[in-house]
N, C-alpha and C positions, 0 to 999 in steps of 0.2 A: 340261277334257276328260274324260269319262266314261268309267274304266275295267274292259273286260269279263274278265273270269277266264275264261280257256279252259278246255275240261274240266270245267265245275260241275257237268255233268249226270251225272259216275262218280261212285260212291262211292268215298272214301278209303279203303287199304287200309294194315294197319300191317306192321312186318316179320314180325311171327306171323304175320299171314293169310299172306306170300306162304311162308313156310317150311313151314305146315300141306300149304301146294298142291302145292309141290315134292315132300312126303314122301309125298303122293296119287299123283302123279304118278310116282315113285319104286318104287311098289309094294311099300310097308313099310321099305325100307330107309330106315338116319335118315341126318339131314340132316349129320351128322359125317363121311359117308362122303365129299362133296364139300369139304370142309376141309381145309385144310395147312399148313404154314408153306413161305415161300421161304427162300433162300439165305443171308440176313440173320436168319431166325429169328422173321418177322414170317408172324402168322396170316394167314389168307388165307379168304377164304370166299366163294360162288357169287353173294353177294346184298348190294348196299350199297345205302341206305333214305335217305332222307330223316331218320331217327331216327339213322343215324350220325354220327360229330362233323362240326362244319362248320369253315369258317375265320372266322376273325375279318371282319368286313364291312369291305373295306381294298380300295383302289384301288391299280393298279400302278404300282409307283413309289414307294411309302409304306406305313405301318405294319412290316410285320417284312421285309416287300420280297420274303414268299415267292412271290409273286403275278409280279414281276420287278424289276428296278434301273432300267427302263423306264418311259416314261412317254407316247408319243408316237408310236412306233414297236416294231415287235419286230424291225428290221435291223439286222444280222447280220454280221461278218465274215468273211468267206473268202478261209482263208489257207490256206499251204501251205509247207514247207520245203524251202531250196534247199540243196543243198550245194553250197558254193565249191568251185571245182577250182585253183585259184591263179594262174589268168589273169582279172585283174580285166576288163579291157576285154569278155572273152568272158562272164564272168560277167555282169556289166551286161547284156548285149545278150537275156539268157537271164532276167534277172529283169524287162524290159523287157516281154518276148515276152512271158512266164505272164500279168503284170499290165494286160497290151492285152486279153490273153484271157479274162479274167476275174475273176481274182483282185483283191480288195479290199485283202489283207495276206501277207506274205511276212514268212519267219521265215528267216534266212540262218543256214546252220551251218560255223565256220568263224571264218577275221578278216579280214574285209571293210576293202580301203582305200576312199581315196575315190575313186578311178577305180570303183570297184564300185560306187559310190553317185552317181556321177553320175546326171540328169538323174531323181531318182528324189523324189517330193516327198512326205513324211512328213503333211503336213498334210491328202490325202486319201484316204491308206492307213494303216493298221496294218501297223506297221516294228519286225520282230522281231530280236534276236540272239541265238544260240546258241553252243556250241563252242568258243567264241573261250577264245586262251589268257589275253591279261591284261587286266583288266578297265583299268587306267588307256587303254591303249594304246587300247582300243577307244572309250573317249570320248572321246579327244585326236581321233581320225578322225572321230566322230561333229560334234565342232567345226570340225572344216575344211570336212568335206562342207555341211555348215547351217551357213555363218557368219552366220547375219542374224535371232537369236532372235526378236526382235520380228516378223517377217513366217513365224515357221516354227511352226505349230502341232504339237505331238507331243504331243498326247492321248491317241494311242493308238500311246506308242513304248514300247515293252519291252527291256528290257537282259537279261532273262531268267536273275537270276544266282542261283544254286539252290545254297548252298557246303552246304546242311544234305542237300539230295536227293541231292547226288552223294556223297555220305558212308554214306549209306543204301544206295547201289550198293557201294563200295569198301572198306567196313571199319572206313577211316580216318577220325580225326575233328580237325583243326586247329578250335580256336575262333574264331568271328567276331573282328574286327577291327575299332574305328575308323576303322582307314585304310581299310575299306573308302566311308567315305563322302566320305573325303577324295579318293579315285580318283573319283567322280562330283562332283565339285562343279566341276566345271568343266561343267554343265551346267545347274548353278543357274538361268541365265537364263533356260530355256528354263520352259515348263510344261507339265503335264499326263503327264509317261512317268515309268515305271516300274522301280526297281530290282530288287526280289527275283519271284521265283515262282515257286509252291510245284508241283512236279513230280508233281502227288498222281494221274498217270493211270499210274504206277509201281508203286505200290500194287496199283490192277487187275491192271496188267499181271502181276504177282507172285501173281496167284490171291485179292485180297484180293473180298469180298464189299462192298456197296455202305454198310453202316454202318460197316465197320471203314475204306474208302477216304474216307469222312466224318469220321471219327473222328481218323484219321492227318493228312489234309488241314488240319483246325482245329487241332489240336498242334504241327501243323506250320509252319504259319503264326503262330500265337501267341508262336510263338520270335522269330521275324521282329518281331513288334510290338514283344516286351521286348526285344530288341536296339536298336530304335531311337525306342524312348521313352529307356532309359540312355543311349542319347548325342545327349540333345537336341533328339527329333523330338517333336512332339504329335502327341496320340493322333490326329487329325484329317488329319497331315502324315504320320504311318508309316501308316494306313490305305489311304491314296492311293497309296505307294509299293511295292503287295501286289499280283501277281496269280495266281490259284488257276487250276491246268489240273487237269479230272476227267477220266478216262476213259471213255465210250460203253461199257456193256455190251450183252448183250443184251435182257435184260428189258426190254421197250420202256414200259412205262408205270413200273416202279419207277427205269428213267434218267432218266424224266420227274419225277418224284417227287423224282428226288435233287438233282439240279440248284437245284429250288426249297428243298429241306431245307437246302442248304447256305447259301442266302441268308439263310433264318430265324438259322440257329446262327451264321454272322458277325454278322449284325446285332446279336445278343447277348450275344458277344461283346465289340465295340464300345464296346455304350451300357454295361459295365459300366467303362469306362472316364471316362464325363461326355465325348462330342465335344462341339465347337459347334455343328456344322451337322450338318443330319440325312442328306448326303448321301455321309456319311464312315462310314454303318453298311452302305454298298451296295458288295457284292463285286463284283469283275469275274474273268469267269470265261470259262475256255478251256476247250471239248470238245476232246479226242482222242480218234479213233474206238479201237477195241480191238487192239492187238497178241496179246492172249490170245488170244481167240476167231478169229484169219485161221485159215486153212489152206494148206496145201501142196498137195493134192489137191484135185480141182475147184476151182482159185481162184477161177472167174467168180461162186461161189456168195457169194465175198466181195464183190464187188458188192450182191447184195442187202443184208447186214449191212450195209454202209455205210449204204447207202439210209435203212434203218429203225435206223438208230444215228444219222444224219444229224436224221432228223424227231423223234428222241428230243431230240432237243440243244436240235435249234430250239424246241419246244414247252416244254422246259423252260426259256429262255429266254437260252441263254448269249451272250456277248457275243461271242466269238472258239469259230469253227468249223473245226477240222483233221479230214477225210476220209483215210484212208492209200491208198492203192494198193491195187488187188487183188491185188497180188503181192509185196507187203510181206514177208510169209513167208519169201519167198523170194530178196528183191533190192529193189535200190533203186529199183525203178520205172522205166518206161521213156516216153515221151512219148504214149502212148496209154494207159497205167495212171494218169500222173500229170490225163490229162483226164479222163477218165471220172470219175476223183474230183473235178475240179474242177465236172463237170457238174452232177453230182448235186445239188450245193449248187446252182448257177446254177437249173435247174430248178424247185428247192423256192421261190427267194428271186422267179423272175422270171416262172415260166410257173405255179407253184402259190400263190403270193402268200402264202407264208409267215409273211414281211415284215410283212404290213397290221395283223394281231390279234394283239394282246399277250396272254399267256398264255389261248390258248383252251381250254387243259384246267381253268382255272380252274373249281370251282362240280363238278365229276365225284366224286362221291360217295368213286369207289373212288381216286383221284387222291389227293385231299386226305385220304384215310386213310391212303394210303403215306405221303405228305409227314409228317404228324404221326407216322408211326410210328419213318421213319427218323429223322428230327429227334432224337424222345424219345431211341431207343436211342444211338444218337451223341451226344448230348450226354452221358449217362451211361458213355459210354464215354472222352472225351474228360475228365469230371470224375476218371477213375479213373485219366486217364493223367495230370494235372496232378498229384495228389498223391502220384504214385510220383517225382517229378522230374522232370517234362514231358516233352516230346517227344524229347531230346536223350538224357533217361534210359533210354526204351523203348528207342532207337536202340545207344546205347552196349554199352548192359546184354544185347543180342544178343534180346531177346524181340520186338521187331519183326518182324525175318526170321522169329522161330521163330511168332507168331502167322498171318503171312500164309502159314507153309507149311500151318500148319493148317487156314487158309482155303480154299488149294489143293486140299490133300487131299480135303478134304469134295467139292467140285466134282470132281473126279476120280474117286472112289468112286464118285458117281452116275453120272459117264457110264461105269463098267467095270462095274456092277449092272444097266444098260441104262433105268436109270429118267431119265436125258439122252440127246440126240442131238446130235450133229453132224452137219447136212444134208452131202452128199457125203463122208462120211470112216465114220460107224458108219448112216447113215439114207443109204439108197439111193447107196451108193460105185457107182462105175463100176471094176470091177475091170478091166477093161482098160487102164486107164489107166495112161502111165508116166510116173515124174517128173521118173529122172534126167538126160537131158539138157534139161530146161529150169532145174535148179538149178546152177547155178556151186559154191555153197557152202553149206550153212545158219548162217545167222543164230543166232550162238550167243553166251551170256555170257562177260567176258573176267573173272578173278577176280582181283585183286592176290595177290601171293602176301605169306604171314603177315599176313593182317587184324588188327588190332587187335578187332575184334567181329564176329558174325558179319550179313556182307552180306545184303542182300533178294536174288531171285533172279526174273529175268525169263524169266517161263514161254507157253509156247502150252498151251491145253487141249488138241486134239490131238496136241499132241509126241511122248509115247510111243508111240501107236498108228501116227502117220506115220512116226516114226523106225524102227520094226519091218516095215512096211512097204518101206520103200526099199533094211533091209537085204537083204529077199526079191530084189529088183529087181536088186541086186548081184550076188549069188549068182548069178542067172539070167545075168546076163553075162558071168561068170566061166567058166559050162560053154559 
């Protein structure tokens, strides 16, 4: 078959000629004025060339897997968290309902019996747990509810057990446990689900920027692996028992970027271990849309964030997809907050065919620049944090919390310098709008009191400008 080269008839142009025409075009201003770095500290510039770095020539599903853990498909889970109210039978009927409706996977918060898990089959959903108090108790239910291994695939069941992230919230630090594996071995027969994962869209949530939420996430995880390579996993069998949830920023193309960055750096992780198989260097990875970035004011405008936090996700290739409510901010959702997010996803996955093309941002000049950029700096960041005494170190030692406030901060600064917006809140607010009776409460951190170190601290980027805001609102109701 004889093949014809499109375009032979232009001349190639290198990145000087198109920077010379720009600076023509510019009218003497130079080309530095269009320059920047983002939020992670990574340059940025108006023009990526064909003379910029490329990626390794690697199909997805293979070599560093930045490409995707995919191979066949790019679908997607969509999932959603239910909280138990402690009527198991009404619970049921209500996780019954979302998953008729759309939903692929359900992350239940709470301790689910098996009345709750009736008629609910794990083998062609993604079957989450959260909240639950004791992890024995909750696999003893998970064995009555699926008595029959051999017919119950749970591939994609998650125990969701995070003892290092919730440490990270509270202060307090209890060290891992053997028994904790002894409390899941009553699930041995089963295959394919998941013990730990690593909470790393907490991080965001805490104001952290997208290398240091790279950075955190792989340390974080790392702990997890030397925990259970010491007591007898291979590296092959503690890989498998890992799943990493990142956060949805805004940035729509460096969420894109991150997502694939973090596949590269586990993978390298991994193989610095010798696996057997080569499908034990591929992460499995959970999108949460942003807590940071909701608002309180205009929420519907959080809708759009999802949207384009949603497409970030998917395009970056994650395997499990959490959308929040647009009123997240402000309350736990109500049955038309909790669809609208479910839509979004259904839309992208069924009427925009999301699904069909595995990593299409694949081969995008400025794409693969971010990828290699975050990657480098997080890996260098994550090397800095292993020889201070890993992850558990940074944590302990209270620099955690004091880096991500730092992180914070920086994002703060710019949107009070006016060099950030926030659509409906600093960028075309509706001042007439009022908030407080459609807030019950705000949504606020609970602290333990006498931490042992100091906790990370779960921020909105709006926060202060909303909270000065409402207390106007007061005032006015007061006279």
């Amino acid at each position: 078959m004889k093949k014809e080269k499109l375009f032979g008839e232009f001349e190639p142009f290198t990145k000087a000629d198109w920077i010379n025409k720009l600076e023509k075009d510019l009218k003497g201003k130079p080309y530095s004025d269009l320059t920047g770095t983002n939020l992670s500290g990574i340059a940025i510039e108006p023009i990526y060339h064909t003379e910029s770095p490329s990626p390794a020539d690697e199909a997805p599903g293979s070599g560093s897997f930045r490409r995707s853990s995919k191979s066949t498909s790019n679908e997607w889970v969509i999932e959603e968290e239910f909280k138990l109210t402690g009527q198991p039978k009404q619970d049921n009927a209500e996780i019954l309902k979302r998953l008729n409706a759309g939903l692929t996977g359900i992350c239940t918060y709470g301790n689910p019996t098996t009345e709750t898990l009736k008629n609910i089959l794990p083998e062609y959903i993604a079957l989450g747990f959260c909240g639950y108090s004791d992890l024995s108790v909750l696999t003893q239910n998970l064995n009555k509810a699926f008595p029959n291994p051999d017919k119950t695939n749970l591939s994609r069941f998650q125990l969701n057990f995070d003892p290092i992230g919730n440490s990270a919230q509270t202060g307090n630090w209890t060290p891992l446990s053997p028994s904790i594996l002894a409390d899941v071995e009553v699930l041995k027969p089963y295959t394919g689900w998941r013990l730990f994962s690593v909470n790393a869209q907490e991080y965001h949530n805490s104001g952290g920027n997208a290398v240091s939420e790279l950075a955190f996430a792989l340390a974080h995880a790392h702990e997890y692996l030397v925990f259970l390579m010491e007591n007898g996993k291979s590296i092959d069998d503690a890989s498998a028992l890992i799943k990493i949830q990142l956060g949805i920023g805004g940035d729509y193309f460096s969420e894109i970027a991150k997502i694939r960055a973090f596949r590269m750096l586990w993978s390298q992780v991994i193989s610095a271990y010798s696996p057997k198989h080569e499908c034990s260097k591929t992460a499995y990875i959970q999108s949460i849309s942003s807590q940071f970035l909701s608002t309180v004011y205009d929420p519907y405008v959080n809708m759009l964030r999802g949207t384009t936090q949603a497409m970030s996700a998917v395009l970056g290739g994650a395997d499990i997809i959490r959308i929040l409510p647009f009123d997240t901010a402000f309350s736990t959702g109500d049955s038309f907050s909790h669809r609208i997010a479910r839509n979004v996803q259904i839309v992208l996955q069924e009427e925009s065919y999301f699904d069909k093309v595995i990593d299409p941002a694949g081969g995008s000049y400025y794409i693969e620049y971010l990828t290699n950029e975050l990657a480098r700096k997080a890996w260098e960041k994550f090397q800095k944090i292993e020889k201070k005494g890993g992850f558990l170190g940074l944590m302990t030692s209270g620099n955690l919390a004091r880096e991500l406030k730092e992180d914070a901060q920086a994002q703060l600064d710019l949107l009070n310098m006016g060099k950030s917006k926030i659509l409906g809140v600093t960028l075309y607010p509706n001042k007439n709008e009022k908030a407080l009776d459609k807030i019950p409460e705000l949504l606020e951190n609970e602290f333990e009191e006498n931490p042992a170190f100091a906790p990370i601290e779960l921020l909105r980027l709006a926060g202060e400008l909303e909270e000065s805001r409402l207390s106007e609102e007061l005032k006015e109701a007061d006279l």
